[in-house]
C-alpha positions as semicolon CSV with decimal commas, in nm:
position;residue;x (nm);y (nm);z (nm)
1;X;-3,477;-2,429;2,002
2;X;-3,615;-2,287;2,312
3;X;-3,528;-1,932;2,114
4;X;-3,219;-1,930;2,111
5;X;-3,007;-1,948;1,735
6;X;-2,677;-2,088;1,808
7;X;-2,521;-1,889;1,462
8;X;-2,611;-1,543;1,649
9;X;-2,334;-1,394;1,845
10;X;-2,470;-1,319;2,229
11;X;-2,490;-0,910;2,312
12;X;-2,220;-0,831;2,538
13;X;-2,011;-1,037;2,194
14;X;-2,209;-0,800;1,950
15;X;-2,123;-0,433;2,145
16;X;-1,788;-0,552;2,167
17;X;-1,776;-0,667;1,795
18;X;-1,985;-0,296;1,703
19;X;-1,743;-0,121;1,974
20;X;-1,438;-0,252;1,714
21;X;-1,563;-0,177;1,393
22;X;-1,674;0,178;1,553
23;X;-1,262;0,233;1,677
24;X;-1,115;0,095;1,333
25;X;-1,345;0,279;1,093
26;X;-1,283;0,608;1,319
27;X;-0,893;0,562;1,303
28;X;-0,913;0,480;0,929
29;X;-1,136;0,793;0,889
30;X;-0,888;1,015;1,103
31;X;-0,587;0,877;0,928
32;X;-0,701;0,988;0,560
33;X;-0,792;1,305;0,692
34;X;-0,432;1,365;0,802
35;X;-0,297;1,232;0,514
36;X;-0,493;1,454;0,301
37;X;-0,392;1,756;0,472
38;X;-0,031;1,683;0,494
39;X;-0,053;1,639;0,130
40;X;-0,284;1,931;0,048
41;X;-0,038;2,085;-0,184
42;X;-0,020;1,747;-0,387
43;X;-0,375;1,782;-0,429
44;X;-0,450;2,112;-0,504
45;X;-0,187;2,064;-0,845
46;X;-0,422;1,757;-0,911
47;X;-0,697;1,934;-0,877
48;X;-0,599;2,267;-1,096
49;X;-0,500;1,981;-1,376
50;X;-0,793;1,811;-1,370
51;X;-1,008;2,130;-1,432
52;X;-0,768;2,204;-1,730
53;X;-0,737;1,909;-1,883
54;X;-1,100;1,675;-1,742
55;X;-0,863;1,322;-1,764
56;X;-0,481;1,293;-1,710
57;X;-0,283;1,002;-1,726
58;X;-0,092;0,823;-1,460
59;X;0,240;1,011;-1,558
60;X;0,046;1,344;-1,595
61;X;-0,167;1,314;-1,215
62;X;0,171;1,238;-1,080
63;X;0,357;1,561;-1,233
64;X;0,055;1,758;-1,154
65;X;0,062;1,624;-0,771
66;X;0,485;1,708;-0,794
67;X;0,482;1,316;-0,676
68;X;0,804;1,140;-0,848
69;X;0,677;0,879;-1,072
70;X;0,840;0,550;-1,264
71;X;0,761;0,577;-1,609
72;X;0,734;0,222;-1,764
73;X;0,664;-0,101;-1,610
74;X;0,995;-0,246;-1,757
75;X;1,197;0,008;-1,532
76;X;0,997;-0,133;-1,222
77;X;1,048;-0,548;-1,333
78;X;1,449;-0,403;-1,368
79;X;1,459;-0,229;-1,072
80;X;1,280;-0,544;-0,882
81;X;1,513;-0,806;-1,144
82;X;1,846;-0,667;-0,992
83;X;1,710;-0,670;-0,618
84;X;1,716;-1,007;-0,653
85;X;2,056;-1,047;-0,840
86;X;2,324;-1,232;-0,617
87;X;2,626;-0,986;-0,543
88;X;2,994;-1,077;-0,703
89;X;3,100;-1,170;-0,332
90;X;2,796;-1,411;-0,252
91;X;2,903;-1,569;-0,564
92;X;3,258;-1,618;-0,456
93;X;3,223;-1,709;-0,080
94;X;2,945;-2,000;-0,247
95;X;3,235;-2,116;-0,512
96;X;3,507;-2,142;-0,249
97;X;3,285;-2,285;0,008
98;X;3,374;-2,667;0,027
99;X;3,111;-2,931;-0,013
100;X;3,008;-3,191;0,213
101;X;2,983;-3,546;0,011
102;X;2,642;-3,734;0,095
């Protein structure tokens, strides 16, 4: 009414809005770019093995990078499995704890 939509954002709100998106899209941009050329080395491996070979699988793109890798899932749900595990002493100090009666 009167030409104004009430769902439109007013234009001071939209440059700040565009200023935002402008400063997170530039950080994300700036942060890849340093994390691909701290890792150049890493990459370069990839890259030489993926002229070689065309396809690699997850264990081979990780030797080729020189990035450690875990080779099965069941290592990772055993690795996460005893995380969780209660230690021997949390076990005793909750056995010789004494219980309150309700």
């Amino acid at each position: 009414m009167f030409g104004f939509d009430g769902n439109q954002a007013a234009p001071q709100t939209r440059e700040l809005l565009d200023g935002e998106v402008r400063r997170i899209l530039d950080e994300g941009a700036r942060r890849a770019r340093q994390t691909l050329e701290e890792h150049r080395s890493n990459l370069g491996g990839l890259v030489q093995a993926l002229l070689a070979a065309e396809t690699l699988d997850a264990e081979e793109a990780y030797r080729a990078a020189g990035i450690p890798h875990r080779h099965t899932d069941r290592e990772i749900v055993l690795e996460e499995t005893a995380l969780r595990k209660p230690l021997v002493k949390d076990a005793v100090v909750a056995s010789t704890t004494p219980r309150h009666r309700t």
